[in-house]
N, C-alpha and C positions, 0 to 999 in steps of 0.2 A: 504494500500500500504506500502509494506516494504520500514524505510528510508535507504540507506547502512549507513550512519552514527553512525546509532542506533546497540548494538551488538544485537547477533542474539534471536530473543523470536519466533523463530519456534519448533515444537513439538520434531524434532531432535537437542539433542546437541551438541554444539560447544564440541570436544576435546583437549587438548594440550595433543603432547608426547614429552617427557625431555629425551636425553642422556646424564647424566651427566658425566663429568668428572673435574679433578683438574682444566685444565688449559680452557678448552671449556666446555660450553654446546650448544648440538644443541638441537631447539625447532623446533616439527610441529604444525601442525594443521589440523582437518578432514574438509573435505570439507562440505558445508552449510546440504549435505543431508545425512551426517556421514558414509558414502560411502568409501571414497579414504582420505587416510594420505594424506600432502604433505606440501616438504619443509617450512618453515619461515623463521626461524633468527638463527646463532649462537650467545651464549651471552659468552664474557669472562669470563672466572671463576675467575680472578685472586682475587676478591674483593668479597665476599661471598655476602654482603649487596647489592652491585650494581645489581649482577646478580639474588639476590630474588627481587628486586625492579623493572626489567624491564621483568623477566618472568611474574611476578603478571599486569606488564602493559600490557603485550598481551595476557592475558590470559582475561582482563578486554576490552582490543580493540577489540578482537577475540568474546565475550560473551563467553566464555567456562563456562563447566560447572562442566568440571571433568579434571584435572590432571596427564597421567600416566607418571609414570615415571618408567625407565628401572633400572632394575636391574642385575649386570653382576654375575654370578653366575660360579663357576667351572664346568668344561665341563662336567667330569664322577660322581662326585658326587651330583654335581647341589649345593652345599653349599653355602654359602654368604661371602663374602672374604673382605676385607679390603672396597676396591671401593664400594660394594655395601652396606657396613655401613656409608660413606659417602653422596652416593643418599639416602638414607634414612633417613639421618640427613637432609638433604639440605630440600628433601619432606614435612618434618615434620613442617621445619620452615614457606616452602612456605604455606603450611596449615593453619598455622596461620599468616600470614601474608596478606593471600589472601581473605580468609576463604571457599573456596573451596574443593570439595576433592577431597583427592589425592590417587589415587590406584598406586599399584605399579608391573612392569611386568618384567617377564622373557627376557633379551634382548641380551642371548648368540647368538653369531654369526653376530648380527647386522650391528657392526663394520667392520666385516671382508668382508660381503656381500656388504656394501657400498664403501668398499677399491675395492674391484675386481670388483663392477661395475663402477666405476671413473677407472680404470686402463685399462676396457674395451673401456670407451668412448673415455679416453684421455692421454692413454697408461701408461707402468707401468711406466719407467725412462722419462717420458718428463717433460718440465717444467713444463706443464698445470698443469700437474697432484701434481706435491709440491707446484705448488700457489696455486690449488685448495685445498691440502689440510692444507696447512699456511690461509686460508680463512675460515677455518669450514665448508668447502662443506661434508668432511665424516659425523663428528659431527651429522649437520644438517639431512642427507641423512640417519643416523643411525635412528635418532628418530625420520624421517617418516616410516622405517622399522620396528620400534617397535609398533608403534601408529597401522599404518597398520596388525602387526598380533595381537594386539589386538583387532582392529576393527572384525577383521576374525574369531579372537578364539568368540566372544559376540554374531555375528551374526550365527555364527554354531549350542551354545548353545543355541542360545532363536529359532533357525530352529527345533533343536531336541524336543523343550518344545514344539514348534506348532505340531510336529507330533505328539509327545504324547497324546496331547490335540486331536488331530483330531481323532485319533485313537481310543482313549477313548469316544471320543461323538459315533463315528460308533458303535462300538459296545453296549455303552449304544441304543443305536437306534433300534440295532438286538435283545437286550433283551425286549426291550421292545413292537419288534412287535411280537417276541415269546411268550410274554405273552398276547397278543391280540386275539392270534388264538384258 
């Protein structure tokens, strides 16, 4: 019997995804069957040390097992720009502080996707929507959107290995009843 206490030691793992930024980071987490991203915690960035010390704490509460972290890249060239040497530095540390690993993802548009769906829910000029984003609701919202398309990009590739694999066994099957006859 699972305790919830205990982090998770089922066959699927636990993931965290990090939006990093200077002054927030927003963290998710995938759900118990590695299925669905969704929200957790915004951590302040202001304090570099605080914020490796309490992602490595829910990453450790969570049983994670793997780390990604987004990476903001230029739109037409795809390049790595200032911020994204920054999450890489951040990543790096959390790695060793955690001892976890840490991969790292593509998280153009994220941001902008979790701005216009908070602007959907809770319009674009209301207050909701500047306390929600003075709270780390994008942050957060951002890196269940990354976590999420990497969950999507993982589960596409190992769909395309299974077809391979299946396709390969069929036809080992048809050669080998050709060679029967």
């Amino acid at each position: 019997m699972n305790d919830p206490a205990q982090p998770n030691k089922q066959a699927t793992p636990i993931l965290l995804g990090i939006d990093y930024g200077e002054r927030r980071i927003g963290v998710a987490c995938t759900d118990a069957l590695g299925i669905l991203a969704q929200p957790l915690e915004m951590v302040a960035a202001t304090d570099t040390d605080s914020a490796l010390r309490r992602v490595a704490e829910l990453a450790e509460q969570k049983g994670a097992a793997r780390i990604v972290v987004g990476l903001a890249r230029h739109m037409r060239s795809g390049d790595e720009g200032e911020t994204a040497e920054a999450a890489r530095a951040f990543g790096e540390k959390l790695r060793a502080s955690s001892g976890l690993e840490v991969v790292y993802w593509d998280e153009r548009l994220t941001s902008r996707l979790a701005e216009q769906t908070l602007d959907t829910k809770l319009g674009r000029s209301s207050k909701k929507r500047r306390k929600a984003e003075k709270a780390g609701r994008v942050d957060v919202m951002a890196a269940s959107l990354l976590l999420q398309s990497y969950l999507d990009a993982q589960r596409h590739a190992s769909d395309s290995v299974w077809a391979a694999n299946e396709e390969n066994e069929e036809d080992e099957a048809g050669d080998n009843d050709e060679e029967n006859v």
